[in-house]
N, C-alpha and C positions, 0 to 999 in steps of 0.2 A: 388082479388088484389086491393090494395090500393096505392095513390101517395100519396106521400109532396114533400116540396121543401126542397133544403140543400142549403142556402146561392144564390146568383141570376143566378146561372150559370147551377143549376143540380137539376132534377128530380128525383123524386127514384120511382120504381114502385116494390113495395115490393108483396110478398108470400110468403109462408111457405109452409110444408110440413110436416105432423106427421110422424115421425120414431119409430117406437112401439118402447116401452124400453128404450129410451134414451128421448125421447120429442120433440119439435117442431122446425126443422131446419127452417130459415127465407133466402129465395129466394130472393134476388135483381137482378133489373136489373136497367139501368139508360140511365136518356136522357141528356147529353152536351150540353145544348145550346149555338154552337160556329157558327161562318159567315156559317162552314161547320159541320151541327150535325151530330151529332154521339149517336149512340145508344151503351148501352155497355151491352153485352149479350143480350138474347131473351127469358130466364124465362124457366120454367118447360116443359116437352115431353111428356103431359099429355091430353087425348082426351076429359078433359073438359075444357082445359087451352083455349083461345083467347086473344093470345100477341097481335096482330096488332090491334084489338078492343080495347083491354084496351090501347094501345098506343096511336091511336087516341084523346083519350079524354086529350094528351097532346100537341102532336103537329100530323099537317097531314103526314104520313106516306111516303108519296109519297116525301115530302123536306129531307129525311132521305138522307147523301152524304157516312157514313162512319156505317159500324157493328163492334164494335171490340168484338171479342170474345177471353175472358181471358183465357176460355181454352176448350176445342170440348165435355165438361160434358155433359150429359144429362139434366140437372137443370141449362145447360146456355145455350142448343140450341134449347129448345122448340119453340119457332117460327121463324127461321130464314131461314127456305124456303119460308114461306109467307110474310115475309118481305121484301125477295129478290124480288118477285113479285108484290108490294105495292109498293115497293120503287125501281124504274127502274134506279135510278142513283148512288146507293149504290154500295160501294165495301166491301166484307170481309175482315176483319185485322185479320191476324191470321201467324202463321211459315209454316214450309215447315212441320212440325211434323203435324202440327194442321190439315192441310190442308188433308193431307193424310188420319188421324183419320176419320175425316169430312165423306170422298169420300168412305171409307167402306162402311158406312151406305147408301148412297145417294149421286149421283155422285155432286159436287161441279162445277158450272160453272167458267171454270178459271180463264175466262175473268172477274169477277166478283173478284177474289180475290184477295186481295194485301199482299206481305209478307212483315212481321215487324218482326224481332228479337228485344231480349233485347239489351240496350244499342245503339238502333237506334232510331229517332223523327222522327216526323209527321208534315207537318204544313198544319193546317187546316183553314188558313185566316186568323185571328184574335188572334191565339195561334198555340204554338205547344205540339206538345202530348209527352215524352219522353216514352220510352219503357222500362222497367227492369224485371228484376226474381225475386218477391218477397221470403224474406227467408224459408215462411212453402209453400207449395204447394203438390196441390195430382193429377196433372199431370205434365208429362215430358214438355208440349206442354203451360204449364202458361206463360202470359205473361202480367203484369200489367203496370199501364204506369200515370204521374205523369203532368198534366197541368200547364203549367208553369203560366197562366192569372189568373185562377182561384186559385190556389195552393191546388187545391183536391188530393188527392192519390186515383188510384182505384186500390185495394191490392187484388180484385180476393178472393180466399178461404181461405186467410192466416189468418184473425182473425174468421172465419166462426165455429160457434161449434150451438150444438141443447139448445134450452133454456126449461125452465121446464115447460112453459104456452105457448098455440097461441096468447094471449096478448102479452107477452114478446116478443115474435117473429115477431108482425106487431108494435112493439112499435117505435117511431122516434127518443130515445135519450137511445143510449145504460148506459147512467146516471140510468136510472130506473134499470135497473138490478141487483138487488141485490147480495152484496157477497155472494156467499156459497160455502162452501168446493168440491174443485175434487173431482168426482166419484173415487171410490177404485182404483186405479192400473192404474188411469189417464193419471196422471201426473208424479207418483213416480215407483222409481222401488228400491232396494237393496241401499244402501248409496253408497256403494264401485262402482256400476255402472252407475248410475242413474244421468241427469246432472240436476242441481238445488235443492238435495239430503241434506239433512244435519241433525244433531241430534241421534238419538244414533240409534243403530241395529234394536231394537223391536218397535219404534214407530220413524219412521224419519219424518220429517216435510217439506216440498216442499216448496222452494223461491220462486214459481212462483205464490202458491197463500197463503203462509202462515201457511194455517191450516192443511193441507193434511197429513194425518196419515193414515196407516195400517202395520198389523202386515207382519214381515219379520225373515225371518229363518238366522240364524247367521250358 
């Protein structure tokens, strides 16, 4: 795991992940430096991972007020039992969905959690957090939320896909990422069904990124 900064307000504490076949998913997690921080998610569920260590080397663990987690993934609750016990003044951010998911696994202290839907804020001393449902998500239980001092968006999973390099994947400016065409069956499906579809039966072309062709049965 590696940090940078994103403008004077937010940490990133970046990882990846190889996914045979497709490439190397890139794991964020991030620290809000607000009157009242907030960590947002806690990284991969992985028995070589050490979130609270690598978090350390940004701020002490224990001044941690707020967890939000975007959504109860496995790839965003890797250390968030031992952060709860690092950081004795933390509450969980999460829905009544999240929370539930959560307590399958391992029972959730409830006194510890706080519930936030979309469309509700937060105010954490010096800003407030607004809460929404980003448009793509891959669970019911997402919940991303918009600082109104800083003007970041944390969008959770919604721009999230695997890149072709672990460079690519711990890189700091999604600028570098080179265009290239959607994998086959992507993005496109049939003209007649397919939304962003265009171009003729046998070789339609995708608005979403341009180039995307394959062959289709008429």
């Amino acid at each position: 795991m590696h940090t940078y900064r994103v403008g004077t307000d937010v940490t990133v504490l970046n990882d990846h992940q190889e996914i045979p076949g497709l490439g190397y998913l890139p794991i964020n997690a991030f620290v809000l430096h607000a009157r009242e921080p907030v960590v947002v998610d806690t990284g991969l569920s992985l028995p070589d991972r050490h979130f609270v260590e690598d978090l350390g080397a940004v701020m002490d663990p224990a001044d941690v007020r707020w967890i939000w987690l975007t959504h109860p993934d496995r790839d965003h609750t890797g250390g968030l039992f031992d952060l709860l016990e690092a950081a004795p003044h933390a509450r969980v951010i999460t829905t009544f969905l999240g929370a539930g998911i959560l307590s399958t696994e391992r029972p959730l202290p409830l006194d510890r959690v706080y519930l936030l839907n979309p469309g509700q804020q937060l105010d954490i001393g010096d800003r407030s957090l607004h809460a929404f449902r980003p448009p793509l998500f891959d669970s019911p239980a997402t919940t991303g939320f918009y600082d109104d001092r800083s003007r970041v968006v944390f969008s959770s999973d919604c721009f999230g896909a695997p890149l072709p390099s672990a460079e690519l994947a711990t890189g700091t400016d999604v600028r570098a990422v080179p265009p290239t065409p959607c994998a086959p069956g992507s993005c496109c499906g049939p003209p007649s069904t397919a939304l962003g579809c265009t171009g003729s039966t046998t070789t339609p072309t995708c608005a979403t990124c341009g180039r995307c062709s394959r062959s289709t049965q008429t």
